[in-house]
C-alpha positions in Angstrom: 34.2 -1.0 -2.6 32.0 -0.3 -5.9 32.1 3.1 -7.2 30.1 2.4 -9.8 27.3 0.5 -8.2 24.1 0.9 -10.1 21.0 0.4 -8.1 17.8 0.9 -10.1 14.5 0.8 -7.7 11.0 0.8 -10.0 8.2 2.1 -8.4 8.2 5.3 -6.4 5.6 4.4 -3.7 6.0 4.7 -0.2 8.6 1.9 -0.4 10.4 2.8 -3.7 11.2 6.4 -2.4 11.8 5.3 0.9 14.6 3.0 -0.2 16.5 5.5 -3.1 16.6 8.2 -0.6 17.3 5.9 2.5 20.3 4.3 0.3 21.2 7.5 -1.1 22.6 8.6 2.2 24.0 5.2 3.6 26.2 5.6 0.3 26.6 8.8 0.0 30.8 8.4 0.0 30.8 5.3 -2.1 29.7 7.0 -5.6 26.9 4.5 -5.9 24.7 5.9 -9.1 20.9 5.0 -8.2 17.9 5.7 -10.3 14.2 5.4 -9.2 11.8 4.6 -12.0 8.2 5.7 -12.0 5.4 6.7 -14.3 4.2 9.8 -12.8 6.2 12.4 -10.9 3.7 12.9 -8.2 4.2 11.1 -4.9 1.1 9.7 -4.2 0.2 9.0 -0.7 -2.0 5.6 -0.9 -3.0 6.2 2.8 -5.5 9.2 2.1 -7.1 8.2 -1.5 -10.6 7.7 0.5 -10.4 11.6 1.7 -9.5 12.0 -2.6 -12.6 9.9 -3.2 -14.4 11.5 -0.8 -14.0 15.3 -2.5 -11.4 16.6 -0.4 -8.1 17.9 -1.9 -4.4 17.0 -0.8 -1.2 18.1 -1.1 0.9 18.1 -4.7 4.0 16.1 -3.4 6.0 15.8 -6.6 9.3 12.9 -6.4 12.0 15.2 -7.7 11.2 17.7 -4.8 11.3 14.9 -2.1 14.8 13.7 -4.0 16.0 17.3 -4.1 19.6 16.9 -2.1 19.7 13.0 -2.3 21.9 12.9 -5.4 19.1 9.9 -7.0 17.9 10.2 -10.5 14.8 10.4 -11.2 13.3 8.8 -14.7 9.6 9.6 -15.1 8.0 6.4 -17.0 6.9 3.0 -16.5 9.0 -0.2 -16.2 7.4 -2.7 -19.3 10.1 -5.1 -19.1 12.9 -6.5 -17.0 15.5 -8.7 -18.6 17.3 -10.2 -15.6 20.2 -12.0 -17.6 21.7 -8.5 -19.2 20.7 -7.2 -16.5 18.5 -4.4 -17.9 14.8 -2.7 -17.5 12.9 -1.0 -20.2 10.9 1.9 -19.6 7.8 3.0 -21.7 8.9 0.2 -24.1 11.7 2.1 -25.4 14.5 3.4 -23.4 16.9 1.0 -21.0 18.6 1.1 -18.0 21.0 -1.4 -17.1 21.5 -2.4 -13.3 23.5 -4.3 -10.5 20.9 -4.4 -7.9 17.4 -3.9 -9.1 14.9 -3.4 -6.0 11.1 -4.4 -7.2 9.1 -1.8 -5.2 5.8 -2.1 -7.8 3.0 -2.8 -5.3 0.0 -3.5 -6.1 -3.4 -2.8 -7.4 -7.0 -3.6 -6.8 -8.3 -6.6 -8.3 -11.5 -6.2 -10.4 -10.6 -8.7 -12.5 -12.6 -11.9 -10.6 -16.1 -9.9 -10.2 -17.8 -9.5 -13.9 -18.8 -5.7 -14.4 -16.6 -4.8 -11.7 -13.3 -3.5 -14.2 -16.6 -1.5 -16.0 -18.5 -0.3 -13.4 -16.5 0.4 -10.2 -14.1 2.8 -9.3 -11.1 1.7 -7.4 -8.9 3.8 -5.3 -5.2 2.4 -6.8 -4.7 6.4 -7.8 -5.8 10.5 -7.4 -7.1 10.0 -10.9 -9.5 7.5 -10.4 -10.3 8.3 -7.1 -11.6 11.8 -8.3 -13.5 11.1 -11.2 -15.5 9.3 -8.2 -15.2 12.2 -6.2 -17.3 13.8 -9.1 -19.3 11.0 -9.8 -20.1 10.9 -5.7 -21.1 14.6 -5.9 -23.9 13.7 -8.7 -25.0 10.9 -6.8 -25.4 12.7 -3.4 -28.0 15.4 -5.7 -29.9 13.0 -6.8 -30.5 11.2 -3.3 -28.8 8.2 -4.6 -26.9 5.2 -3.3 -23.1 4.4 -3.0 -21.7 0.9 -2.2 -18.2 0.1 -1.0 -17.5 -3.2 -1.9 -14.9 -4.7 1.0 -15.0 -4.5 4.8 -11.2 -4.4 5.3 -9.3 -1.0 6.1 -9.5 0.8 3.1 -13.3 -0.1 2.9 -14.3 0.8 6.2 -12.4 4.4 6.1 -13.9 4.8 2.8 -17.6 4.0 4.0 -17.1 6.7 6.4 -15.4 9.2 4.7 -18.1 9.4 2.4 -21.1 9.0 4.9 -19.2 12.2 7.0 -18.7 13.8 3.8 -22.2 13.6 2.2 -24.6 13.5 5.0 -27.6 12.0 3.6 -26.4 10.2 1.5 -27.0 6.6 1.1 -23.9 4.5 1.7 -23.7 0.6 2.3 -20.6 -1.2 3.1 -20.6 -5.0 2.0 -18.3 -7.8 2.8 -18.2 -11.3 3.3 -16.6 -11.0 6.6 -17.4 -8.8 9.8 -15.2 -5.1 9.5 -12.8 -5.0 11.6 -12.6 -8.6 12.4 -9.3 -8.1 13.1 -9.7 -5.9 16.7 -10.4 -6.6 20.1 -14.5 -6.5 21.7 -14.1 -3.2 22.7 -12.2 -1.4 19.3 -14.6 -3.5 17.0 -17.7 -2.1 19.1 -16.3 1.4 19.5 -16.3 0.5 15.2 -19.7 -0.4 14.8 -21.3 2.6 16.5 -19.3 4.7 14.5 -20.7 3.2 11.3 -24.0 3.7 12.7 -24.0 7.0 14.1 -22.6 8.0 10.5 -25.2 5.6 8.8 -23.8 3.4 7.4 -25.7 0.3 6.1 -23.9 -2.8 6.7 -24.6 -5.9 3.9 -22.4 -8.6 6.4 -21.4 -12.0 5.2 -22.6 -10.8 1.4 -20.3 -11.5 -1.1 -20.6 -9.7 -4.8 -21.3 -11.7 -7.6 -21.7 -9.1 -10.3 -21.4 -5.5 -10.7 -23.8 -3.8 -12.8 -24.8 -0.2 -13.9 -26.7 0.6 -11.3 -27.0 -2.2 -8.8 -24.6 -5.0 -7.6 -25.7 -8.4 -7.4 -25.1 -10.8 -4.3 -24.5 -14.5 -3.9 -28.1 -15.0 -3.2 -29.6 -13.4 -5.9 -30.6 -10.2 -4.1 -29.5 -6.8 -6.1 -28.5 -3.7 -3.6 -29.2 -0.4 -5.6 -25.9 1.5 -6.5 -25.4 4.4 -8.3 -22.0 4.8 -8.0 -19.7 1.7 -6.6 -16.0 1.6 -5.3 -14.3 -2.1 -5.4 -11.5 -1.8 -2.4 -11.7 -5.8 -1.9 -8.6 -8.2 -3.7 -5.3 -7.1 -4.8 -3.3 -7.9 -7.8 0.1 -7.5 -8.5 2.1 -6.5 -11.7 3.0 -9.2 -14.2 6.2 -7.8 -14.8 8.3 -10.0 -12.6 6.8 -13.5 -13.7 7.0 -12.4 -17.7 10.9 -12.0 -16.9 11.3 -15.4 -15.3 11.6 -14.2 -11.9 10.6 -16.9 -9.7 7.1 -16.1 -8.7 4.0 -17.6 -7.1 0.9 -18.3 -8.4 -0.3 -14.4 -7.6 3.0 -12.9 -9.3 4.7 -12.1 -5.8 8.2 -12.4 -5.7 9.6 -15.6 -4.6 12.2 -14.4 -1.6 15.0 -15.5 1.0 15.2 -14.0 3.9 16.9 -11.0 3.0 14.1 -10.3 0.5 16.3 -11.2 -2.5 14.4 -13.2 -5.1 15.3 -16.9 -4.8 16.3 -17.2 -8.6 18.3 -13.7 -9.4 19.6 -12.4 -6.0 20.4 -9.1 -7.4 16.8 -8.4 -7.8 15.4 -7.5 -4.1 11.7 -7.3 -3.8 10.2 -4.8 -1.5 6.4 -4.3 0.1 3.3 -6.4 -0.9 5.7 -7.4 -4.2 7.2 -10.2 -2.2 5.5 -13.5 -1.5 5.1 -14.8 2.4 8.0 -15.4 4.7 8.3 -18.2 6.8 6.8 -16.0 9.6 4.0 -14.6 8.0 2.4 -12.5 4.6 3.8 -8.9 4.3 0.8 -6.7 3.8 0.1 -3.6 1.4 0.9 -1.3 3.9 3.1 1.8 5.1 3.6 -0.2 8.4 5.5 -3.2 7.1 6.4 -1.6 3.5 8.4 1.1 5.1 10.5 -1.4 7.5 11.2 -3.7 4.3 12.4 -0.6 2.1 14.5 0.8 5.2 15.7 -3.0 5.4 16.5 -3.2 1.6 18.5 0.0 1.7 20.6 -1.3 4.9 21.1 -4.4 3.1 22.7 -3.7 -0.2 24.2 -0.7 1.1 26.3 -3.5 3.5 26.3 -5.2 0.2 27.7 -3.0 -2.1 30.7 -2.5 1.1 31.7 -6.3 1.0 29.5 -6.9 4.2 27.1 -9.8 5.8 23.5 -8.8 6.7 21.1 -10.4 8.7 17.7 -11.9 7.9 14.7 -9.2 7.9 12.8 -9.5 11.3 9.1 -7.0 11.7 6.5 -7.0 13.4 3.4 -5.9 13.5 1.8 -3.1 16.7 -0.7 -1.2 15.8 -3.8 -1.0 13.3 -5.3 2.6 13.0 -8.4 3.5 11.3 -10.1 7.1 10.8 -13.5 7.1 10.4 -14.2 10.5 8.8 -12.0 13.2 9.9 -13.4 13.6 13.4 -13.2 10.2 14.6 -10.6 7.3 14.5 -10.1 4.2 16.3 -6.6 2.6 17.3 -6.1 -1.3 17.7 -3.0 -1.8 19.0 -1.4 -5.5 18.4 0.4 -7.9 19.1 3.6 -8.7 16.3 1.6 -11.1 14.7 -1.3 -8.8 14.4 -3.5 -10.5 16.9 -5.4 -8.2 19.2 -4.1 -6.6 22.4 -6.1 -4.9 25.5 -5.4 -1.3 24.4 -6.7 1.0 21.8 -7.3 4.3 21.1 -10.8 5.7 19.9 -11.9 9.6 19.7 -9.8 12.7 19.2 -6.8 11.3 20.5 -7.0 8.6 17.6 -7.6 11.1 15.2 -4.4 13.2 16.0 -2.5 9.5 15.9 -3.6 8.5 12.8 -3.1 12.0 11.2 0.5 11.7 12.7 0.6 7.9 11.4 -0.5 9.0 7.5 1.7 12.1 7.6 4.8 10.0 8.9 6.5 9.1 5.9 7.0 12.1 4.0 8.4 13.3 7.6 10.6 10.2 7.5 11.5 11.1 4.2 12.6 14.3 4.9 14.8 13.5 7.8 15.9 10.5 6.4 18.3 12.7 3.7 20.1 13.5 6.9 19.8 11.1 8.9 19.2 7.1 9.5 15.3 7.2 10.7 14.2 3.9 11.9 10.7 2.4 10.8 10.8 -1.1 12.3 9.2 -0.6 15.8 8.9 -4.3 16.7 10.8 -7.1 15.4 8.4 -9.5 15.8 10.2 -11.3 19.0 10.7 -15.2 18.6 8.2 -16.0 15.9 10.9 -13.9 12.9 14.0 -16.0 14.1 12.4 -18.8 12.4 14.5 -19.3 9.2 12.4 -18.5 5.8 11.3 -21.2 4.1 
């Protein structure tokens, strides 16, 4: 056994803090030393930024409070470098740490990159910064009468659509995307949807993709320009370039090439974590607390059998539910099969509500009890499709 283990996680989100304190306590007896890296010391929960953007105010979770007990250092500053062959990170361009196990827990951002005007013009909701300069940009907007878009029907864009219409009645608020929201529930959930976006009024611009974003408009494929006075991009992701300027083995996107133990393929000390690592043989692991969470608690199992001389298993999930709030007195609940396809039962009303309240306040819960205790994430293992060996 390795006393002097050092495990160095960068990234502090959901996943990143999940896995130092998870590992903290599965080695608390073995003296392993591990450090979790990030630039700001507040946690910052990912799953509310629409209520942020919106112009309500959250909770101050700060990382050294959540670590209090854990024995984990905490460096406040951003990994700019990783040099995999001395085995090393740099932080803020200046300081190193040096590492056994390095877990890549960076996430990901949105993409306005692809979208001309979009990187000038639209906010995003990648952090309480940004989203509450729109918060104040929203407020100006709503005096004046004026006109929000939400670029993106996914999740994120249809919680922030309504967030905004509850929040600012009157207000004019589109949602476009190029495919129908909530595409991905059954008839019933996806109607219960749709009547929620209406009764809020919500305008829907469906099968519209943006072309440009400008000042005060954005501009479709087919030349039409929707009026918008204030525009949040919540469609594309991009991740850090961090691994592929090291020579990690990436893909095209800058994912992390893994096995099935999500240890990059070309430095098996380096295990990536959440949306940072590429598609599995079963499937793509989303941006999200309900398959980021069961990697991370995965991750710290696995080197902490690691660091003891021990075999693990591959990493099986799968999917079971998809919750959405729309404003903060409604919600709807699609519940899933493990590869995400629709099942018969879902959830709408103030019963969803009080789920998804529980679902976004879970992991600072699990957190908590987890410096104790081994909390489990991983409700479904994904049945026969995750015993198919990674590719």
């Amino acid at each position: 056994m390795n006393n002097s283990h050092r495990t160095v996680v960068i990234g502090a989100g959901y996943t990143g803090l999940f896995t130092a304190i998870r590992l903290a306590h599965r080695t608390r007896r073995t003296g392993v030393k591990i450090t979790l890296v990030n630039p700001s010391s507040r946690f910052v929960e990912r799953l509310r930024m629409h209520q942020i953007a919106a112009g309500q105010e959250l909770a101050d979770h700060r990382i050294p409070d959540l670590l209090a007990g854990t024995g984990v250092t905490f460096v406040q500053g951003a990994a700019t470098a990783i040099d995999p062959e001395a085995r090393q990170i740099t932080v803020d361009g200046a300081r190193t740490l040096g590492y056994d196990t390095l877990v890549y827990a960076l996430g990901s951002s949105a993409d306005t990159r692809k979208v001309p005007g979009a990187d000038t013009h639209a906010f995003t909701l990648d952090n309480p910064e940004i989203a509450g300069r729109f918060a104040v940009r929203l407020t100006e907007v709503a005096a004046a009468g004026g006109t929000v878009t939400v670029c993106g029907g996914g999740l994120t864009g249809i919680e922030a659509a309504t967030e905004i219409a509850e929040s600012h009645p009157g207000l004019d608020v589109t949602l476009i995307s190029v495919d129908e929201p909530g595409g991905m529930m059954g008839t019933k959930a996806r109607a219960y949807l749709f009547g929620a976006l209406d009764r809020l009024g919500v305008t829907l611009e469906t099968g519209a993709r943006v072309t440009k974003v400008l000042p005060d408009a954005v501009e479709l494929a087919d030349g039409r320009l929707v009026r918008s006075d204030a525009c949040l991009w919540t469609t594309g992701v991009r991740v850090s370039p961090l691994a592929a300027d090291a020579g990690i083995a990436t893909d095209d996107r800058g994912l992390i090439l893994v096995d099935a133990t999500l240890r990059s393929v070309s430095h098996p000390e380096i295990h990536a974590i959440g949306d940072a690592a590429v598609r599995l043989a079963w499937g793509q692991i989303h941006g999200t607390c309900q398959s980021g969470l069961p990697t991370a608690q995965y991750t710290a199992d696995t080197i902490a059998r690691l660091v003891r001389g021990k075999a693990v298993k591959p990493f099986r999930f799968g999917y079971f539910h998809q919750p959405v709030s729309l404003g903060r007195r409604d919600a709807v609940i699609q519940f899933t099969k493990a590869d995400e396809t629709p099942r018969r039962m879902h959830l709408t009303g103030r019963i969803a509500v009080a789920y998804k309240e529980t679902v976004s306040g879970s992991p600072l819960t699990t957190y908590r009890l987890s410096k104790r205790m081994n909390v489990t994430t991983i409700v479904s293992k994904g049945g026969h499709a995750t015993r198919r060996p990674a590719a």
